[in-house]
N, C-alpha and C positions, 0 to 999 in steps of 0.2 A: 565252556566245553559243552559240544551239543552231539548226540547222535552217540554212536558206539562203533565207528571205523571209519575213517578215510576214506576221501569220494577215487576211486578208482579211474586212472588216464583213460581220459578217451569218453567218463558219463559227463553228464550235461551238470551245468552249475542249476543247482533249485535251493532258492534263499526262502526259507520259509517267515514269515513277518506278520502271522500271525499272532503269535505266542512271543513272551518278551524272552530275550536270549542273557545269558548271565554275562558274556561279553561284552556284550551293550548298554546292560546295566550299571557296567561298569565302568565304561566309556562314559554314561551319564552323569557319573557319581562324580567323573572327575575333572567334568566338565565339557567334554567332547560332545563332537557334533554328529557322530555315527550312532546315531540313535534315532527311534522311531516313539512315536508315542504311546503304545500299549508296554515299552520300556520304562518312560517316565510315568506312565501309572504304574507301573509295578515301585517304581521306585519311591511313589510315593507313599502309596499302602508300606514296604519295608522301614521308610523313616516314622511313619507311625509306631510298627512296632518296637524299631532300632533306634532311635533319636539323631544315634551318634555314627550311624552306618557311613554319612560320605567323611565325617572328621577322617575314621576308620579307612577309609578306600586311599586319603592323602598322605595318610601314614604311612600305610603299605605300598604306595606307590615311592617313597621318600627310602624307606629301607629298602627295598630293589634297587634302585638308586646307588645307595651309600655301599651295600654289598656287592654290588660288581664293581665299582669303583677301587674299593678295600681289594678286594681279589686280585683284581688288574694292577695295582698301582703295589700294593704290599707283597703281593705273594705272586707276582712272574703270572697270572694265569693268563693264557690268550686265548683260548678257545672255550666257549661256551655253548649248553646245549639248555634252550628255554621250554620246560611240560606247560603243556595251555598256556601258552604266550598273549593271548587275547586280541584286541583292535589295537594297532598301534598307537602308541603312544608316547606325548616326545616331552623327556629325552629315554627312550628305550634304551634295549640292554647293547645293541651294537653300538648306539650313540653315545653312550657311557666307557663301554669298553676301547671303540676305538678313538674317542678323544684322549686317553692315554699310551695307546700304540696305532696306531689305522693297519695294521696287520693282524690284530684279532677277529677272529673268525666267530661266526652266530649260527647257530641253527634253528629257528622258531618251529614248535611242534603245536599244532593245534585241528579240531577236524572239524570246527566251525566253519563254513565254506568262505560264508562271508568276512570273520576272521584271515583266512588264506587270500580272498580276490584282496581286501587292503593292503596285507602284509608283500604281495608281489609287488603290486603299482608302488606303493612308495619305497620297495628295497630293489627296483629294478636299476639303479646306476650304480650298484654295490654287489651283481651276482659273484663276484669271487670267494667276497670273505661273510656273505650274510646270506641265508635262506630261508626257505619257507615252509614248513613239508608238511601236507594234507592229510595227517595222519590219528589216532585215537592214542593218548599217551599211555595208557593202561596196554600198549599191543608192545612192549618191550620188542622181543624178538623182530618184528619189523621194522620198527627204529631205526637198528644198530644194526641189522641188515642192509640198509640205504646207501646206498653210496656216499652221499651229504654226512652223514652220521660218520660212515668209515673213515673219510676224508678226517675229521675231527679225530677220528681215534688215531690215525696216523705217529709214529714213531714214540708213542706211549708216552704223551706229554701230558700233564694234566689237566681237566677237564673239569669245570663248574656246571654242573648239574642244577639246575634251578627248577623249582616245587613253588612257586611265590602265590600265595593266595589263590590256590587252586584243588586241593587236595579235598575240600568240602565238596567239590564237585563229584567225588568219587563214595559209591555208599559201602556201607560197612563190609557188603554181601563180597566187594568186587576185592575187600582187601587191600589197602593202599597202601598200608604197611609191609607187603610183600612189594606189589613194587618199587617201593623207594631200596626194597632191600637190592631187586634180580636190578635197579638199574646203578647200585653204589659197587656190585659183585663184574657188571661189566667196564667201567669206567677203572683205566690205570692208577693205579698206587699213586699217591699222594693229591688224587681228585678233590672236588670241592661236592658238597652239598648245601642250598642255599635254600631252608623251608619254610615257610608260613602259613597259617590255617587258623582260620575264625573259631573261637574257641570261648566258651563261658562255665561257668562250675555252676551257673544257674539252671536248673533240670527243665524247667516249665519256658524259658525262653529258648534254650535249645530248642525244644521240643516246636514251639509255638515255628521261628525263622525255619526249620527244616520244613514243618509242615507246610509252611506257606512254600516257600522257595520251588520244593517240588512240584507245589500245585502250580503256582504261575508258568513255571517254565516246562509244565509237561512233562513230568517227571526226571527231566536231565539234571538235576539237584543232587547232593549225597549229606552229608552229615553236617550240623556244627557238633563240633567236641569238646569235648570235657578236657582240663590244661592237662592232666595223665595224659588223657590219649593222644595228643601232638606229642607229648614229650617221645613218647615209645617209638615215633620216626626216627628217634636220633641212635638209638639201642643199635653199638657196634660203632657208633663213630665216635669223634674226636671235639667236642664243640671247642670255638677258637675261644680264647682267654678274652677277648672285647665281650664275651657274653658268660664270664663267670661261670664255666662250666652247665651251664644252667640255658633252655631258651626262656626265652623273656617276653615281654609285652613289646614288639617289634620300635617303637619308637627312640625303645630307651638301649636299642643296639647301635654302640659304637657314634653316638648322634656328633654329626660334624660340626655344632654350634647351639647356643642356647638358645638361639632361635628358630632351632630346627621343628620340624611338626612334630607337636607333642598329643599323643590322645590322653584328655582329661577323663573323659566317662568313662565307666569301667564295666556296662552293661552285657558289654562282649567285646577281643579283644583281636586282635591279631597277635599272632604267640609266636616264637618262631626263633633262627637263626640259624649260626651259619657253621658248616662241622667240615672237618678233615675227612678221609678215607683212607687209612692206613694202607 
């Protein structure tokens, strides 16, 4: 997530490449090739601090994954709506979704520009049931204003709401916890939420990865939190019985095999899962 609003139809594309972008970094972490070098420095100062940062990136990449899968496959969902979708990456949440039905629908929100020019060129033989929208997730109201979005709310079917390792991106000041509330308040009765966020109960390592994170990326950075504070996303929902009432350390949700990606360090963690919406 970079900036604070969506580039408005009709201004000019400006990719700034500067500064390492948290998209990218994450693109890098996972092996991708949309990355630039002052990204891979960034990334390597982080595995300093974080040792276990990219194990952490294929975890969360693995439970995205298994949670739209689980959605799609167990519980009828076909329409899905992605906050900071990021660079794509395969197998993404459409390529998930519609290898179980090719009639579910995607919405990607992200207002990284560069994030937007990839996510068109490769979802361009797919505009029906997949998009892209140039947007800041934290602007609810214009979301769900969209047409793309309305389309999706369409005949009050339910809707998976996806937060996947993004919500750090957002700082305390802005509130994230209110958004996940005004976007679980407009999505129909029996919606999905699907959350994760880098989370440690160690005070001096939070402290140290936010500090840095801001720095590099220019302040487009927001929290690592404390496992309370992701828990209090879920406050008002329903978590599914695969996560014991409880969110957990993202790996050990619903894992499809014993040889699924498991994070062994526990330095910091991705927390997270997956809830109802009554």
């Amino acid at each position: 997530m970079r900036g604070t609003r969506g580039r408005e139809r009709g201004e000019p594309l400006i990719l700034d490449f500067s500064k390492p972008s948290v998209a990218r970094m994450y693109d890098h972490l996972l092996g991708g090739t949309d990355n630039y070098q002052v990204d891979r420095d960034a990334c390597k100062e982080l595995l300093r601090l974080a040792p276990s940062t990219q194990e952490l990136a294929r975890v969360n990449r693995a439970f995205l994954v298994r949670a739209v899968r689980y959605l799609a496959q167990e519980r009828g969902v076909r329409r899905f709506l992605d906050h900071g979708s990021g660079l794509p990456t395969s197998p993404n949440v459409h390529e998930v979704a519609q290898a179980i039905d090719p009639s579910c629908e995607v919405v990607y929100i992200d207002n990284d520009p560069a994030v937007s020019a990839h996510g068109r060129m490769s979802l361009a033989e797919d505009p029906m049931t997949t998009a892209v929208l140039e947007m800041d997730m934290r602007h609810t109201d214009q979301i769900f204003e969209s047409p793309r979005v309305q389309k999706l709310l369409r005949g009050g079917q339910p809707v998976a709401a996806l937060f996947v390792s993004v919500l750090h991106c957002i700082k305390d000041t802005s509130d994230p916890w209110a958004l996940v509330r005004r976007v679980a308040e407009r999505l129909p009765a029996g919606s999905y939420m699907v959350i994760s966020q880098l989370a440690s109960d160690d005070p001096e390592l939070r402290e140290s990865i936010t500090d840095f994170m801001d720095e590099v990326t220019g302040g487009t950075w927001g929290e690592v939190r404390a496992l309370s504070e992701v828990k209090r996303f879920f406050e008002g929902l329903e978590l599914l019985e695969v996560s014991e009432q409880e969110p957990v350390e993202v790996s050990l949700w619903n894992p499809d095999s014993d040889l699924a990606p498991r994070q062994r360090s526990t330095e910091w963690i991705e927390y997270g899962g997956v809830a109802l919406i009554k």
